[in-house]
C-alpha angles and dihedrals in degrees: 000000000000120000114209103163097057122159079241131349129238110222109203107180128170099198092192088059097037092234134149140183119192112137118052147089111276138179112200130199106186122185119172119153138172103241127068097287115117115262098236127187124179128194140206109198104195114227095342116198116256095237100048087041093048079050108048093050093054092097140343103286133186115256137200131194128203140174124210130188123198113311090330117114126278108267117213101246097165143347133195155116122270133267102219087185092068096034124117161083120299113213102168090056128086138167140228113221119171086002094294126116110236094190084162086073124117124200137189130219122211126171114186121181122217114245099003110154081055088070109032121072092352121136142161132211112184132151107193096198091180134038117308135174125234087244091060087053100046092052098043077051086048089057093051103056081053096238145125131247118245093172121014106165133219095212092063103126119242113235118178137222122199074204142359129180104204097196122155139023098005084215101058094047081056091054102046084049089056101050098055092049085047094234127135128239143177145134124256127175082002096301129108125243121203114177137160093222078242093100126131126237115239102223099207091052093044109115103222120225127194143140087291090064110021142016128261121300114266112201105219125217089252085065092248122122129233133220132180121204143163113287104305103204092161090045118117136168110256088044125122127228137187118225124205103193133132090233095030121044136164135031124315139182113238117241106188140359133209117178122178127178143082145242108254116055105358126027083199128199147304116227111206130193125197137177130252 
């Protein structure tokens, strides 16, 4: 069953393969977050057609998701490689949608991982014989995973090496520099983020949540507070927000997201976490 009249549509497109999805039912679990934990989506595809599906399993494509609304412009929501392993269709699961059953229905599953051709088959091999600083270092590793740079900042702090051997996953010897520089680091959309936690909110950009749009602020054991909002597309970790909230007030960086929802019946919510 395709749905062409949807409250906004989720675009889910593989260029290699010259394949789009537009126009379909479609249940979405979104996770990103800022620190080193793997940016995940996973994806239910109402009643996909054979042949796209047949297509869109050959390999482990790009994808890119995407949420329109109306005659706006598509807005990134998420973008990643598949996981072949959780890929499939799904024959024991069915919906309800305006109270009915549709046990007809046939959904596919698709997981896709943030950033994974950074982590698989990557390696560096790199003698420094003379000085070198940590940023050198970081950005020759950078090269090496194969991926862009959304953030790199300018407040990272030098440190310098007589020597330095870079052998091995170029993503882990990122990891264990930044560490010890006490930066954070991580990749979202396919680019890279670096950032001293020491970076400024644009006011005009910040997305403003209050009691209009989202409900009260939960601190969470972690320490962290929660906020749920409407559905968030243009949301990211590393971010910033203003809440307007009696309890919770000033800007914030976002830490994590989780949105869950579709695009039939419920466009569902966006789960933020910030920091005290």
């Amino acid at each position: 069953m395709e749905n062409n009249d949807l409250k906004f549509k989720i675009i889910i497109e593989a260029a290699e393969a010259e394949i789009k999805i537009d126009s379909y039912d479609i249940d979405f679990n979104i996770y990103k977050s800022a620190v080193s934990s793997i940016n995940t989506a996973e994806l239910l595809i109402w009643n996909l057609e054979e042949t796209i599906y047949q297509q869109l399993t050959e390999q482990n494509y790009l994808i890119t998701v995407c949420t329109r609304s109306g005659e706006e412009d598509p807005v990134l929501f998420f973008r990643g490689y598949m996981d072949l392993n959780f890929c499939g269709r799904i024959s024991s699961e069915n919906r309800l949608t305006d109270s009915s059953d549709n046990s007809a229905d046939l959904p596919t599953k698709i997981k896709l991982i943030d950033g994974l051709q950074a982590y698989k088959d990557k390696y560096i091999n790199k003698n420094y014989r003379e000085e070198v600083s940590t940023t050198q270092i970081i950005k020759d590793c950078i090269t090496a995973m194969g991926v862009g740079t959304g953030l790199f900042s300018s407040n990272i702090p030098a440190k310098k090496y007589l020597s330095f051997k870079a052998v091995g996953y170029p993503h882990a010897i990122i990891q264990k520099l930044c560490n010890a520089l006490n930066i954070e680091v991580n990749i979202q959309n396919g680019l890279i983020y670096l950032l001293t936690g020491q970076e400024q909110p644009d006011s005009d950009k910040a997305i403003v949540l209050n009691t209009s749009n989202s409900l009260l602020p939960r601190k969470q054991e972690s320490g962290l507070i929660e906020v749920s909002s409407n559905f968030l597309p243009e949301l990211n970790p590393n971010d910033f927000i203003k809440c307007e909230f009696d309890t919770t007030e000033g800007f914030f960086r976002v830490s994590e997201i989780r949105s869950n929802g579709n695009n039939y019946g419920n466009a569902g919510i966006t789960k933020v976490m910030i920091g005290i």
